[in-house]
C-alpha positions as CSV (number, residue, x, y, z in Angstrom):
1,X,0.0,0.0,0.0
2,X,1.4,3.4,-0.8
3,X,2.4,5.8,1.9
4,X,0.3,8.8,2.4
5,X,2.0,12.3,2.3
6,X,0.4,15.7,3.3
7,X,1.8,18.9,1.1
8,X,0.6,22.3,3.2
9,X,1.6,25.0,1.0
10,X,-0.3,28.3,0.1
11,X,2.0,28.4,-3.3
12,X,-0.1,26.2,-5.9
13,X,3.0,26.1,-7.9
14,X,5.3,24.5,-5.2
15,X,1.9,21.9,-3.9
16,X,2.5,21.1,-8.1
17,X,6.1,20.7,-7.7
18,X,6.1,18.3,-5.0
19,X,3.0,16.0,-5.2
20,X,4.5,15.2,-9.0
21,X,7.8,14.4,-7.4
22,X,5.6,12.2,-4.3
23,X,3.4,11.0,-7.1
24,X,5.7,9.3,-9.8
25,X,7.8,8.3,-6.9
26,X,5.0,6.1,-5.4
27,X,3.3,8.4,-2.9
28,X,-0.4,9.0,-2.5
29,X,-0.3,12.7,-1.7
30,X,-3.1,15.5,0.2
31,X,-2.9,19.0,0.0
32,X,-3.5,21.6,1.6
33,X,-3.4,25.3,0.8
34,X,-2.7,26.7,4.4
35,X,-2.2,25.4,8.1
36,X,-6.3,25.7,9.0
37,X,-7.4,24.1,5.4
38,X,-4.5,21.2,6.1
39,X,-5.8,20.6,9.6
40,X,-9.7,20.5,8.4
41,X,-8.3,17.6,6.2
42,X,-6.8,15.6,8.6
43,X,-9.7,13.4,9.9
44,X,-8.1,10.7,11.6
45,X,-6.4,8.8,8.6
46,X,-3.2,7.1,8.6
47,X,-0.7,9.9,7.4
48,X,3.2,9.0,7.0
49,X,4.6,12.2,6.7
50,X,3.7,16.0,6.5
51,X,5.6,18.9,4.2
52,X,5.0,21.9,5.4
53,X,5.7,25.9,4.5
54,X,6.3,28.3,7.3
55,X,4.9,31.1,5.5
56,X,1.3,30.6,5.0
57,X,-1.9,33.1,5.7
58,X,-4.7,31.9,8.1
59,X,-2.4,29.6,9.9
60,X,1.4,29.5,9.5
61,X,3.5,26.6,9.1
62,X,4.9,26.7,12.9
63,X,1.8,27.3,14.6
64,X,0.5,24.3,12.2
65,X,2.8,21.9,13.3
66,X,1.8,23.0,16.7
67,X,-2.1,22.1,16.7
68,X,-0.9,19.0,14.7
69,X,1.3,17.5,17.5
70,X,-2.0,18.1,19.8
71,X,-3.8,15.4,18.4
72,X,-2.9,11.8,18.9
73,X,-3.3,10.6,15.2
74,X,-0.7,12.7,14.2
75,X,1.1,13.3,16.9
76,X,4.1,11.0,16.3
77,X,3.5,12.2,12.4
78,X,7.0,13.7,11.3
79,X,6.7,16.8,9.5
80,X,9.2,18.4,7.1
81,X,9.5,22.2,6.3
82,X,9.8,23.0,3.5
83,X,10.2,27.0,3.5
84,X,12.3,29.9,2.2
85,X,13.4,30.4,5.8
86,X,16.8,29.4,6.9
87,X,17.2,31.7,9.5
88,X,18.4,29.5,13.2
89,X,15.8,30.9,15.0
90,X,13.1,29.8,12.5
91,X,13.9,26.3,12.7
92,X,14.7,26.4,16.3
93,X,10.9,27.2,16.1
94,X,9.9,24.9,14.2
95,X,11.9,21.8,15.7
96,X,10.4,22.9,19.4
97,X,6.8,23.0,17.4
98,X,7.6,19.7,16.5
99,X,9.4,19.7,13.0
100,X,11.8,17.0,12.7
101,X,13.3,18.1,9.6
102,X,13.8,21.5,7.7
103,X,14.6,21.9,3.8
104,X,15.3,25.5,2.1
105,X,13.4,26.4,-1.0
106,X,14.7,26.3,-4.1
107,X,14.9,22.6,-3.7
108,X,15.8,19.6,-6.0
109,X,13.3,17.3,-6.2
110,X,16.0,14.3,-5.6
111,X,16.9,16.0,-2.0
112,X,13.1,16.0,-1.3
113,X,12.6,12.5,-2.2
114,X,15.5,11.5,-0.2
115,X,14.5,13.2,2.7
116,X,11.0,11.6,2.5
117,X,12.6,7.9,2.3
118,X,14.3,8.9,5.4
119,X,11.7,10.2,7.5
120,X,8.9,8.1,6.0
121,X,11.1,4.8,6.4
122,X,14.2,5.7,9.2
């Protein structure tokens, strides 16, 4: 059965990007277009791994993870950023929200995917 992967990302071009990358590599992907539209889509179902922006309107990336890792389907979920930001404090942020890993856009699609095998199989 193919793992499930969640793309939150307000940019429709980047959600593109990434769930053809997910796709042709096998994935089964969900997206959402911002933190609150992403958590009205998690309903309970199995969910291996969450990509994340930081910069998002209605609910940011951070804040997000954050309501994520209060519910107990997802809260052992691991979440990647995926974000412009790659300031320390940032991903200091986003690691105490919960993040376990943090990539910097532009990104090759190869780094994403490996990344993904990691988190979605280490």
């Amino acid at each position: 059965m193919a793992k499930t992967i969640m793309v939150v990302d307000d940019s429709i071009s980047i959600r593109q990007v990434v769930g053809i990358a997910l796709r042709q590599a096998g994935y089964d992907v969900i997206e959402g277009v911002d933190g609150k539209d992403a958590l009205a889509k998690l309903t309970g179902q199995k969910v291996n791994l969450i990509i994340s922006d930081v910069n998002m309107p209605n609910m940011d990336g951070i804040a997000f993870v954050r309501e994520l890792k209060t519910r107990p389907a997802y809260k052992f979920t691991p979440v990647l950023m995926l974000t412009t930001e790659s300031q320390e404090d940032k991903k200091e942020q986003g690691k105490a929200a919960g993040a376990k890993a943090w990539m910097v856009k532009p990104f090759k699609p190869e780094a994403l995917l490996a990344a993904v095998q990691k988190l979605t199989f280490g």
